[in-house]
N, C-alpha and C positions, 0 to 999 in steps of 0.2 A: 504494500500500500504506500505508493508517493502523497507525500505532505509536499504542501507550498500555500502562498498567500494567494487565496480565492475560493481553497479548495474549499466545501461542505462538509461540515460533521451533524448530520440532524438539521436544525437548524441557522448553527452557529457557522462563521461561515472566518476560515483560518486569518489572519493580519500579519503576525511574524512570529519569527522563530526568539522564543525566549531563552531558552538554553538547553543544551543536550549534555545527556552524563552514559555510566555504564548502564543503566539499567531503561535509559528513555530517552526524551525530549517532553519539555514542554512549549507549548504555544500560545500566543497572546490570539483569542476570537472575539465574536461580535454576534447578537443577533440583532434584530433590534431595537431591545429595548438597553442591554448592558454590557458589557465586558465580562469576560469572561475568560480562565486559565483551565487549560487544556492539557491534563499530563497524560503520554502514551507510551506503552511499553514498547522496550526495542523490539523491533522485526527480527534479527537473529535471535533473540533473547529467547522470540515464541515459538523459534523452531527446535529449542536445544531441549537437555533432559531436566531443564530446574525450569521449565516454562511452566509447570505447575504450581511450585514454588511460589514463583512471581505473580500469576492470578490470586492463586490463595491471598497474597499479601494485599492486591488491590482491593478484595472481597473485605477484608478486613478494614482497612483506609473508609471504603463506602460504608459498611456498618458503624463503625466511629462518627463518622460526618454524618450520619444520616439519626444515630442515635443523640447527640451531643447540640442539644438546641442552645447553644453563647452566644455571647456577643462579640467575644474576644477567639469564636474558631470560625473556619472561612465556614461559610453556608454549601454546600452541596448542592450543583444543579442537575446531571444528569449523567450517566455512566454505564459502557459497555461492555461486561467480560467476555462475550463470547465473541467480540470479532477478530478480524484477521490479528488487529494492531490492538490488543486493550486497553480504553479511557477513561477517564476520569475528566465530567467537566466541574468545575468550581468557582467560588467566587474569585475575583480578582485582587488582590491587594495590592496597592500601586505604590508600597514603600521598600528600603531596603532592608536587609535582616541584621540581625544585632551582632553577628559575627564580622558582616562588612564594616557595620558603625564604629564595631570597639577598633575591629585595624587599622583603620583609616584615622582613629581619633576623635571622630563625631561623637562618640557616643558621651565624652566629658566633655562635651559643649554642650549639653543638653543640661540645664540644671536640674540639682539634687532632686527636689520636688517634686519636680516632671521623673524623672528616671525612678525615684518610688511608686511615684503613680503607673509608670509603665510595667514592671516587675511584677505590683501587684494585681495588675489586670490579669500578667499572664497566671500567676499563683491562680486567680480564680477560677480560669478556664482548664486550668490541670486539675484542680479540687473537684470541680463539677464534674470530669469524664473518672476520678477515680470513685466518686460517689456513685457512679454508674457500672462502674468496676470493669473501666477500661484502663491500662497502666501502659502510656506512651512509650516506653523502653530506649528512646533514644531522644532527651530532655537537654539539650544545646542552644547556643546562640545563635546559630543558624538555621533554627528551626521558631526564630521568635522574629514578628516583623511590628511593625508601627509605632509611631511617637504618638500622637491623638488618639489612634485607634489601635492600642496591640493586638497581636494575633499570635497565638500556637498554632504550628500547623503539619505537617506529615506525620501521619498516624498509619503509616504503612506498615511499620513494624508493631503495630501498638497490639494488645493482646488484652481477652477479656479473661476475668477471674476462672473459667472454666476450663478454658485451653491450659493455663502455667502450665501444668507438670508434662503436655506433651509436646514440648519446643524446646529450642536450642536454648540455655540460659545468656550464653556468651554473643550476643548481638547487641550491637549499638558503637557508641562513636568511645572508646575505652578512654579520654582524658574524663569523659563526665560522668564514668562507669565507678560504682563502688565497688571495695577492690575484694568484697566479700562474694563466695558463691553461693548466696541466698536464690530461691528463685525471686523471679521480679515479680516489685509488689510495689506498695506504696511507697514503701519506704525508700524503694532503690530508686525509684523515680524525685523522693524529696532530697535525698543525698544531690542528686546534680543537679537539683533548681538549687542546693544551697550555692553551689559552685558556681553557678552562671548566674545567680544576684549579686555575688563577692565580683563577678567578671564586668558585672554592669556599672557597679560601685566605682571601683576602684581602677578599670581599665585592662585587669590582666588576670592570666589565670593562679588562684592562690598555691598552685600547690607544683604546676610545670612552669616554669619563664615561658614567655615568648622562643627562644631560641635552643629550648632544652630539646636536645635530640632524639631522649626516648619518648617525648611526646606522641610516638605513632609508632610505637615498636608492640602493639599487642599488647601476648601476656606479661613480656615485661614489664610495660607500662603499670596495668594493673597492679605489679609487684610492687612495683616503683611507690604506687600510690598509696599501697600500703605502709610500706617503710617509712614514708616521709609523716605519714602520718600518726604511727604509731612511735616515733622520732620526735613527734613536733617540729619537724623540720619543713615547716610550708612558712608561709610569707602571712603570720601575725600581722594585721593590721597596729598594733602597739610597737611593731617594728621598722613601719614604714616612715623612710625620713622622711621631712615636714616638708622639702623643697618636693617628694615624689608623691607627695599628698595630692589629689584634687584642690583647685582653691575653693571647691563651695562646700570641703567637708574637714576643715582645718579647725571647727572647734565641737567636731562630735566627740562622743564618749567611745576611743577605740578601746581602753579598756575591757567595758560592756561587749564589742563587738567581736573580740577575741572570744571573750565565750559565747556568744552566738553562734559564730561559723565554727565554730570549736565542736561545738556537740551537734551541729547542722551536716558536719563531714565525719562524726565519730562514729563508734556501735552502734547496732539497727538498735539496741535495746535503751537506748542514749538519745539518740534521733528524735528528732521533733516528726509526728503522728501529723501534725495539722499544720499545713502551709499558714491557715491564718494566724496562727498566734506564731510562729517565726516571723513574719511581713511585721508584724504588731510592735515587737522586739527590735527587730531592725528598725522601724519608723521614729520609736522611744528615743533610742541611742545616737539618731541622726538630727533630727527635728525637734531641737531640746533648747533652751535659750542661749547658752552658750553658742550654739554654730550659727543663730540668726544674722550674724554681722556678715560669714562668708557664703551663709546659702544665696544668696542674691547678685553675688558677686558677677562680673563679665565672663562670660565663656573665655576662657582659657584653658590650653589641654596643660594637665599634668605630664613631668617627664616620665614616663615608664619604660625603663631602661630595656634598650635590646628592640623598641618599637618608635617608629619612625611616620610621618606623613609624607605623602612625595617631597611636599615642596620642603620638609627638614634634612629630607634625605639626599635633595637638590642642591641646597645652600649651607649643609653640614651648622645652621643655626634655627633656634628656635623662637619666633618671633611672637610676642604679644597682641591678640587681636583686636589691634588699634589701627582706626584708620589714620593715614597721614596726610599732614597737609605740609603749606608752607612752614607753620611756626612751629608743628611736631611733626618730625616727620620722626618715623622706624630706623632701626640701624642700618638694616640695610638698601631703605632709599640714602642715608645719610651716607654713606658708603656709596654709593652710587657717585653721590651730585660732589663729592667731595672728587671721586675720582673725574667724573666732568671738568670738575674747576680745573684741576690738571693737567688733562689733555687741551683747553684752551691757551692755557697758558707757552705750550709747547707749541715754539718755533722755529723755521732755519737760523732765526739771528742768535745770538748769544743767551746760552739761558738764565731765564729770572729764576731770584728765589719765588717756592712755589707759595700762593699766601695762606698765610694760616684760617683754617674755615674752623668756626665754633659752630656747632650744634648743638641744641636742647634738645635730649631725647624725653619724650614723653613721662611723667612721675606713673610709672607705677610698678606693679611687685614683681621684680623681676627672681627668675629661677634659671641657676645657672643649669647650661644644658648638659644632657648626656652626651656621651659619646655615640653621633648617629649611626645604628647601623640598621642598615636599609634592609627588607623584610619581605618576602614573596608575597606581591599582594593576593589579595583573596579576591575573584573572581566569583560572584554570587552566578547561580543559572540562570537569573534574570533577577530582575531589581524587586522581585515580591512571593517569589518562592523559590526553597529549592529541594524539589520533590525527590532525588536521587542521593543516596546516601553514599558518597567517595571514600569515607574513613568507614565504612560498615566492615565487623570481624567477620572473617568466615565461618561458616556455619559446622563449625568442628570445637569438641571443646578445648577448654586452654590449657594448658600443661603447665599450669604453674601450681606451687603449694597451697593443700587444703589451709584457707583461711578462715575461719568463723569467729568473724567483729562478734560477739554475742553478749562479751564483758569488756568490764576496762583493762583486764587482762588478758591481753591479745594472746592468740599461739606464737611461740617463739618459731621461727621459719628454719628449716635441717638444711644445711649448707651441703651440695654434694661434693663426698672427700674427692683428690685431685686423681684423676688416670694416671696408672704406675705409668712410669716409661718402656718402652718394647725392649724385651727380649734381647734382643741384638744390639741394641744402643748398651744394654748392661754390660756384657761380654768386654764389647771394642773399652771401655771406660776402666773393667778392670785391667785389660792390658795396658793401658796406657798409666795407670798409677804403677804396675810393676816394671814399666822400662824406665820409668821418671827414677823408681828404686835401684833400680839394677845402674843405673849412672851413679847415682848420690856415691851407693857404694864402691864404684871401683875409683871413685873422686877420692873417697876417704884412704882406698889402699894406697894409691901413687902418694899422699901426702903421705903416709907414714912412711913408704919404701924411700922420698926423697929425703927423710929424715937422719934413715937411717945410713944412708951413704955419706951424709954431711959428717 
């Protein structure tokens, strides 16, 4: 089945290609009254031996949307399984997803207030689908879209309370996976809203950097996640310098918020049960008289090291979102006109001194920058979903050690001892200690014989 702009689906009649992944494409359509996104599974995908697989999964997506009356999940308008290409038509969301926002920086432009209010829309539309006892299994920032209007959205992997025990536990996106092998329930799915409110807060992930390698290594990851956890070794907000703070969150209670996210990412038997009184918590510790002065403050990004904007990663600085004029201009128009004056001054005749230019830079709070280093942007499938999951585990389980979070005393993890060395590597090692011997000794004989001739 060829897609293109004009073609017909039902009514809706195709506009363009919004993005393509492993498992599809989606499309931007039309009838005529709305807009409407179009996701379709690959054509090879429904020729191979997991094309079963993949229906099941849309089967499941349509029962979710079709069960799940919110405000804050797309609405559901009509859908195929049985033809050549299987659809899914839905509503449209015309923003981008919070994964693009946090990379790109946007998303701490967006002040405090708004960014609570956005979180906790999505918290309600995850409460409402597990009151319904569906559990999303794959709960990321890429899967959350709108400033005015949030949305959660790909429930393709999502599972109702009756299926759990006959699916694969090990699916989802493993940075926002709890590193326990519980099956998925509530609680696996609160564990990674705790991680992706710390990721909206604050800009970055609390427990991987930005630039941490095993960020996408699997089981290890998982392992990773455990360790660090059960280490205390993640990124405490009481830890965070004041310079790599947001500025509109520089006089909440991080104290308070360390144990929030603390027992938000601890033991399922530790875990917060109910998104709403975590939201509650977090709102308290943020929105308290103290931080009044910097909730309001100008959008300014936080530095959060290892993450970049183009235009920081262009100019290796990090500029204050101030406009410039004559009498303030930024450093680097001031750098500019400075260099200008310069070049004017530069002639075939004999050269002047070049004259000294004074500039007033702008009063305000400046934060010295990090070191930029520039960062693989993220490419969303289109600017309001992204139906295809790129980081999804295989459907095989993970080979890493039985973990059960169940208390605060975790299982200690059994290190596997090290492979003896081969057989033959032993041998050659002992002969080569007996000729190192067999010299020492005839070293020792010639000095006592040269002794004795003295």
């Amino acid at each position: 089945m060829e897609l293109a702009p004009g073609t017909k689906i039902k009514q809706y009649t195709l506009e363009k290609l919004l993005g393509r992944g492993a498992s599809g494409e989606v499309w931007l359509a039309h009838d005529n009254t709305k807009l409407a996104a179009i996701k379709f599974m690959n054509e090879t995908l429904m020729k191979s031996a997991s094309a079963a697989k993949h229906r099941q999964r849309l089967d499941r997506e349509v029962k979710a949307l079709s069960t799940l009356n919110h405000p804050n999940v797309p609405k559901l308008y009509d859908y195929d399984n049985t033809a050549e290409r299987p659809y899914i038509i839905m509503e449209y969301i015309d923003s981008p997803s919070y994964e693009y926002m946090i990379a790109m920086g946007d998303m701490l432009k967006v002040r405090i207030g708004k960014r609570l209010d956005m979180i906790t829309s999505v918290a309600g539309a995850l409460t409402a689908a597990h009151d319904a006892g569906i559990y999303h299994r794959d709960i990321k920032p890429g899967n959350m879209h709108g400033v005015e209007q949030p949305f959660l959205m790909d429930f393709s992997i999502s599972l109702e309370e009756e299926d759990i025990e006959r699916t694969n536990f090990n699916i989802g996106t493993t940075i926002y996976m709890p590193p326990d092998e519980e099956p998925p329930d509530r609680l696996s799915d609160n564990f990674s809203f705790a991680v992706v409110t710390y990721e909206v807060l604050f800009g970055t992930h609390p427990i991987f950097p930005p630039n941490d390698k095993s960020r996408s290594m699997g089981a290890f990851t998982r392992l990773q996640s455990y360790n660090r956890l059960r280490n205390r070794d993640w990124r405490f907000p009481s830890r965070i310098l004041k310079e790599e703070l947001p500025p509109d969150m520089r006089g909440v209670d991080l104290a308070r918020l360390d144990v929030i996210f603390e027992k938000g990412m601890s033991a399922r038997n530790i875990r917060y049960m109910e998104l709403g009184q975590f939201m509650f918590e977090i709102r308290k510790a943020i929105m308290r008289p103290e931080n009044a002065p910097y909730a309001d403050k100008p959008a300014i990004r936080a530095m959060i090291p290892g993450v970049t904007t183009a235009d920081e990663a262009r100019t290796g600085a990090f500029e204050p979102d101030v406009t410039p004029n004559e009498e303030n201009p930024t450093k680097v128009e001031a750098e500019r006109r400075a260099q200008a004056a310069v070049a004017a001054t530069t002639t075939d005749a004999a050269p002047k001194p070049t004259p000294k230019i004074e500039i007033k830079l702008p009063k305000t709070e400046t934060i010295a920058p990090a070191s930029p280093v520039p960062v693989a942007p993220v490419v969303p499938y289109h600017p309001t979903i992204t139906p295809i999951l790129e980081n999804e585990e295989p459907e095989r389980p993970a080979v890493i050690p039985r973990v059960l979070m169940t208390n605060l005393e975790m299982q200690p993890i059994r290190v596997r001892p090290e492979t003896p060395a081969p057989k033959s590597i032993q041998i050659q090692t002992v002969w080569i200690v007996i000729a190192v011997l067999t010299v020492i000794a005839v070293l020792l004989l010639l000095a006592v014989a040269s002794r004795g001739g003295l």
